[in-house]
C-alpha positions as CSV (number, residue, x, y, z in Angstrom):
1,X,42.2,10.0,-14.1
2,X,45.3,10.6,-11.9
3,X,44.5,13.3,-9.5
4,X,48.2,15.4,-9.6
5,X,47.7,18.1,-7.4
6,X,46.1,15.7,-4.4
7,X,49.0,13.5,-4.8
8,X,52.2,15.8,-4.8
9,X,50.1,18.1,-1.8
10,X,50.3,14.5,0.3
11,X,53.7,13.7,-0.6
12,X,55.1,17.4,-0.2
13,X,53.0,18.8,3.1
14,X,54.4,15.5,4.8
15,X,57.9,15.4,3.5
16,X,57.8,19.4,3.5
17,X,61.3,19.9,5.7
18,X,62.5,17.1,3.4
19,X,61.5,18.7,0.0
20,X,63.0,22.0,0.8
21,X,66.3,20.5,2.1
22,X,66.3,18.1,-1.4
23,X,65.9,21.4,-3.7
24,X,66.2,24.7,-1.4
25,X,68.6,23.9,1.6
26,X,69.8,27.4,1.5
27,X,66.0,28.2,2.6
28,X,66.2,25.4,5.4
29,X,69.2,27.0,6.5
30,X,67.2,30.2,8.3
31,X,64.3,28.6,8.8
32,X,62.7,27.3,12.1
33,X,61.7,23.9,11.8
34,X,59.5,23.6,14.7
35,X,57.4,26.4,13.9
36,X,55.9,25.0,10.5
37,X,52.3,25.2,10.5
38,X,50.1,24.8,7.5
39,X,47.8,27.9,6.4
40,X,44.1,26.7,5.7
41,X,43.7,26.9,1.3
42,X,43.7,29.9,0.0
43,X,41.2,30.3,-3.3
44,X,42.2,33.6,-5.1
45,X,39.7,34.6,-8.7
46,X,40.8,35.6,-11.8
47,X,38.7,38.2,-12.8
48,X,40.1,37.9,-16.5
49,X,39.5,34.7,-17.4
50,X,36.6,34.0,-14.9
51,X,38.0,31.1,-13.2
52,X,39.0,30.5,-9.1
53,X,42.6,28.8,-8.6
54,X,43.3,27.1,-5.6
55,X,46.9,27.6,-4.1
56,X,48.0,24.3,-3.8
57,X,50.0,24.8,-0.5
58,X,50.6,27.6,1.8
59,X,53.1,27.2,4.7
60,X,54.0,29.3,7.4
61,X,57.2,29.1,9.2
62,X,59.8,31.3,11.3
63,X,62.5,32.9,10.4
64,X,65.1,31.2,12.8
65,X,66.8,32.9,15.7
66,X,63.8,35.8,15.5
67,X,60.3,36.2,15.8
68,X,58.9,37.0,12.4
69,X,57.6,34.3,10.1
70,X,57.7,33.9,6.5
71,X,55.4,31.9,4.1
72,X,56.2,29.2,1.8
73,X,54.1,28.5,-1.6
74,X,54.6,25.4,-3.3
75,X,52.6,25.0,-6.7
76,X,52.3,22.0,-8.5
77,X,51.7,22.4,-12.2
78,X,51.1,19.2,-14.0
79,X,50.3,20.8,-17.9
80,X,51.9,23.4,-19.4
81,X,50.3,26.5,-19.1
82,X,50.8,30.1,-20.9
83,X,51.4,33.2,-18.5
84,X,52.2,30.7,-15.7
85,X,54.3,33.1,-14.1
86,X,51.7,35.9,-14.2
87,X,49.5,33.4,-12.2
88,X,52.6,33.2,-9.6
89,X,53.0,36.2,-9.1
90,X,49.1,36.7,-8.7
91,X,49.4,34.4,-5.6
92,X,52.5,36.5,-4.3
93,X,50.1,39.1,-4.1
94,X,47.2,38.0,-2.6
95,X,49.3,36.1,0.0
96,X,51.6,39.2,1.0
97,X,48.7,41.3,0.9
98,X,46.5,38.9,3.1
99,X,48.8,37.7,5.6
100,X,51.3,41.1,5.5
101,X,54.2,38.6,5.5
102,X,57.2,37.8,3.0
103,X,56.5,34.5,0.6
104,X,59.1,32.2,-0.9
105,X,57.4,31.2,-3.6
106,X,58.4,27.7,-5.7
107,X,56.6,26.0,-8.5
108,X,57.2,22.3,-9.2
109,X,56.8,21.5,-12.9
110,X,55.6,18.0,-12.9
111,X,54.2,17.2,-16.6
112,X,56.1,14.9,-18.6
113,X,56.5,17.1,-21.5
114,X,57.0,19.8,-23.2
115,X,60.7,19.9,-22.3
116,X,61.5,23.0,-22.8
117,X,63.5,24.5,-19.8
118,X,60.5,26.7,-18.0
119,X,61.4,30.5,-16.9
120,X,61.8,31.5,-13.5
121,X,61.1,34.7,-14.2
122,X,57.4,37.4,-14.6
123,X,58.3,40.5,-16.1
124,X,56.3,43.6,-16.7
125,X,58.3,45.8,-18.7
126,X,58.5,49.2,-21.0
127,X,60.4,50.3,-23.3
128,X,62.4,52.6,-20.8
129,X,62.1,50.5,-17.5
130,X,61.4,47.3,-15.9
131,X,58.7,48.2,-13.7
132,X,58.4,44.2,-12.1
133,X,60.8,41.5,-12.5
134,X,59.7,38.5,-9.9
135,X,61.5,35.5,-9.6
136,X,60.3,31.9,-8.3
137,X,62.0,28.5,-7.1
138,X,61.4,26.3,-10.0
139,X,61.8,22.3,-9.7
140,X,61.2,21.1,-12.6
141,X,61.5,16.9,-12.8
142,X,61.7,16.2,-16.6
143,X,64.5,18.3,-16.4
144,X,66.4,16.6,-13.6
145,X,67.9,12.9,-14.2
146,X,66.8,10.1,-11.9
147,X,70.6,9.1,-11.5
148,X,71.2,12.1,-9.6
149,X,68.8,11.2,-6.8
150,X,70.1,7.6,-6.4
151,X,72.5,8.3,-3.1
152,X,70.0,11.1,-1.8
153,X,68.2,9.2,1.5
154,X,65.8,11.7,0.9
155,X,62.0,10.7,0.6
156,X,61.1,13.0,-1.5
157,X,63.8,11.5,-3.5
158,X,62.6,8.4,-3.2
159,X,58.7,9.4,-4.6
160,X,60.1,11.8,-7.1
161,X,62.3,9.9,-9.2
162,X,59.7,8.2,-10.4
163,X,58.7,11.4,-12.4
164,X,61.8,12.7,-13.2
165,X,63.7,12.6,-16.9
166,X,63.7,8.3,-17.6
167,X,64.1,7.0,-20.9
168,X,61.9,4.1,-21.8
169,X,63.8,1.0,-21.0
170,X,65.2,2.4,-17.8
171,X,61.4,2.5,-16.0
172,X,62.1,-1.2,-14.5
173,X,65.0,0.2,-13.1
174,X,63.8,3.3,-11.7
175,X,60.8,2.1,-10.0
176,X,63.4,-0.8,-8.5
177,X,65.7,1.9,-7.0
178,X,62.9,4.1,-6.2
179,X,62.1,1.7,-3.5
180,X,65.8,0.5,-2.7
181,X,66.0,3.8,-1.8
182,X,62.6,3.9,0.3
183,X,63.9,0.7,2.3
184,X,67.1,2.6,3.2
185,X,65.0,5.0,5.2
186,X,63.5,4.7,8.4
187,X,59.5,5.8,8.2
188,X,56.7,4.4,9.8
189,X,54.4,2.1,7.7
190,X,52.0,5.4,6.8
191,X,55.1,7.6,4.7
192,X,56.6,4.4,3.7
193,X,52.6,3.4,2.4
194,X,52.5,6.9,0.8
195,X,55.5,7.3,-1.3
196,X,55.3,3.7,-2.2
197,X,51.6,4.4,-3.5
198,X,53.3,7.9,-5.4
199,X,55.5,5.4,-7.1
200,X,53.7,2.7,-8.1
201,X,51.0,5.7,-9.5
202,X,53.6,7.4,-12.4
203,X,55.7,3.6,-12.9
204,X,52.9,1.2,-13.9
205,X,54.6,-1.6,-15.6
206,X,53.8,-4.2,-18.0
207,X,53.8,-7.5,-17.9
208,X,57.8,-6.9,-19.5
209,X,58.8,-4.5,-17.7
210,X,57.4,-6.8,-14.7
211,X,59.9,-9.4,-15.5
212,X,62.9,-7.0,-15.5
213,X,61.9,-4.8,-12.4
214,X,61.5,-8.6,-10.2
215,X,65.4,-8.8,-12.0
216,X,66.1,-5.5,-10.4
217,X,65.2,-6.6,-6.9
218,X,66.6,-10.0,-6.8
219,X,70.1,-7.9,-7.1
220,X,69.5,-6.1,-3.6
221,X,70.9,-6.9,-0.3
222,X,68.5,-9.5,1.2
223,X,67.3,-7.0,4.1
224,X,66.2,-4.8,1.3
225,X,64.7,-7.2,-1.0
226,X,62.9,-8.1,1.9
227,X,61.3,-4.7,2.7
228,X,60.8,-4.3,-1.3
229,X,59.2,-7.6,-1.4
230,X,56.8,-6.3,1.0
231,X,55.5,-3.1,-0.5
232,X,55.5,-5.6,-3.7
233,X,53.2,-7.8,-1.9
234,X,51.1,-4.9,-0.8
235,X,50.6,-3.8,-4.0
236,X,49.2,-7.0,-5.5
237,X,46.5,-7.1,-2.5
238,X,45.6,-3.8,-3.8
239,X,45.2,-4.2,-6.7
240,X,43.2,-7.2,-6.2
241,X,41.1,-5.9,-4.2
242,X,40.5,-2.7,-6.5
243,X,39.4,-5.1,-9.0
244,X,37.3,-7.1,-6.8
245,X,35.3,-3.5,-5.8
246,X,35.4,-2.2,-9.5
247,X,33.9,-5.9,-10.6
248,X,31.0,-5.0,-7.7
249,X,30.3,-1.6,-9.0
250,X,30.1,-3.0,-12.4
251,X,27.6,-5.4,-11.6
252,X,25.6,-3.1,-10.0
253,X,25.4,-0.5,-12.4
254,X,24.1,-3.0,-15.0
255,X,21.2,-4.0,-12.0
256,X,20.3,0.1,-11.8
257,X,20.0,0.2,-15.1
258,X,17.4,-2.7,-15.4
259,X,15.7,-1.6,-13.1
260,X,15.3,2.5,-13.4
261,X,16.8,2.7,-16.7
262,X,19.8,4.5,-18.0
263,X,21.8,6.7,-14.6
264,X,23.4,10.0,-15.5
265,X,27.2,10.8,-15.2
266,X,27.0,12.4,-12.2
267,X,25.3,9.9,-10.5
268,X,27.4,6.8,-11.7
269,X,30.4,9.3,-10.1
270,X,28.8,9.5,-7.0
271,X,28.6,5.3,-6.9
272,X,31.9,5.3,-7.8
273,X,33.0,7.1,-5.1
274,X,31.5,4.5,-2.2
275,X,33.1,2.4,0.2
276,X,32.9,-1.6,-0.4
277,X,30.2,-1.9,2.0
278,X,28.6,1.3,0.6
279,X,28.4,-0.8,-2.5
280,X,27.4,-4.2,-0.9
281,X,24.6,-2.0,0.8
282,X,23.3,-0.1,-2.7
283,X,23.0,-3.8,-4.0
284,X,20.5,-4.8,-1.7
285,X,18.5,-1.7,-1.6
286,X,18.2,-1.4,-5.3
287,X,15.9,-4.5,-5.5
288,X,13.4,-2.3,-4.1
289,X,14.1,0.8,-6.4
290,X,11.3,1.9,-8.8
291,X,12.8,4.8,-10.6
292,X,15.8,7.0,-10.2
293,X,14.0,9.1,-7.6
294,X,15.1,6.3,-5.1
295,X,18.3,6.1,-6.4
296,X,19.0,9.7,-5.9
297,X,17.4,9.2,-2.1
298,X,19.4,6.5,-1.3
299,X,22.6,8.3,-2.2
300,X,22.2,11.4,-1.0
301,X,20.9,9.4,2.7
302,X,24.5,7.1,2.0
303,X,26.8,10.2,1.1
């Protein structure tokens, strides 16, 4: 399962001047960049449907040329949702009434479909008045065409083209210019590692599609191809080595279960979440497992 909201909070709290000068630069043009800190999460309940919602990310940032701050709220939503907009305008609250300061609130749509152009809008009207009517920044990428973005040396360009509105045959393509674009810009091997990574997440190719996005390259400016080739190259040592660790966790879920008998979901999630050597260490100890008691020991002494 791809983990949406962990992987747009990366890409946006570290390209966060970048994103607001992509889709809001008349925001970035009172703003203070220098003062941009990042607010601890903020978990707000929902005492209607009985459920906690975490507010993705909270910024906090001066208004320039004067001392008072502002906050900025960025919400990825990757499903659709009914009453989304109540649920925005439930964080306005809490966050105005927590922090006593103004927030620009912006919600990035990020599911593939439905389609359907998404309001910017809550309302909370009568039949005589509009008591509320609260408005919110809305990106929303099915809507937007990849083409758009092509000339934009933006990295947040770069990363979200790859999720924007692409018919079928054109994913070669995009992921190919996804990363012409990323080996335009100067970022140190960490950014260019992350967006690279946000890419190759939402544009997994087959073996087809394989053949036409190595087309795709081969039609760059050498320098280019060269830096493409690379994040190419790091991607197959990946992915390699992914297979390698999920082959080791394979095998040593079929030894646990020879030897205590059948592990429970949450435990085989817990060994799925350790470390190669973590893995290489759980193989050795389990020759001396008798039940799952020790299983359970050794895990919660491991992680």
């Amino acid at each position: 399962m791809i983990d949406h909201d962990r992987l747009f909070k990366e890409l946006i709290s570290t390209f966060f001047l970048e994103f607001l000068e992509l889709f809001f630069p008349q925001v970035t043009a009172y703003l203070e960049p220098d003062s941009l800190t990042f607010l601890d999460k903020e978990v707000f309940t929902d005492i209607t449907a009985g459920e906690q919602y975490e507010a993705d990310l909270v910024a906090k940032i001066r208004f320039r040329g004067q001392e008072t701050f502002f906050l900025v709220h960025i919400e990825n939503q990757s499903y659709s949702q009914t009453e989304f907009g109540r649920r925005m305008f439930t964080y306005f609250a809490r966050l105005f009434e927590k922090h006593g300061l103004p927030v620009y609130p912006i919600v990035i749509f990020s599911y593939d479909t439905p389609h359907k152009p998404q309001t910017d809008t809550y309302r909370v009207t009568f039949p005589d008045k509009t008591v509320l009517e609260f408005n919110y920044g809305v990106v929303q990428l099915n809507q937007l065409n990849w083409r758009d973005f092509l000339e934009q040396e933006n990295p947040v360009a770069s990363a979200l083209m790859s999720k924007m509105r692409i018919a079928p045959s054109d994913r070669p393509k995009v992921k190919a210019e996804c990363l012409r674009l990323l080996a335009t810009l100067r970022l140190n091997p960490a950014k260019m590692k992350l967006i690279s990574g946000f890419v190759d997440t939402y544009l997994r190719l087959n073996a087809a599609e394989t053949e036409i996005f190595q087309t795709e390259i081969a039609k760059f400016e050498l320098v280019k191809q060269e830096v493409v080739m690379e994040i190419v190259t790091s991607w197959q040592l990946q992915g390699r080595e992914e297979g390698r660790q999920e082959g080791r966790q394979e095998i040593v879920m079929r030894q646990l279960k020879r030897k205590v008998g059948a592990v429970t979901s949450e435990l085989e999630e817990r060994i799925g979440k350790l470390s190669p050597t973590q893995v290489e260490d759980l193989a050795d100890a389990l020759l001396d497992f008798t039940n799952l008691d020790d299983l359970v020991a050794w895990l919660n002494s491991h992680n």
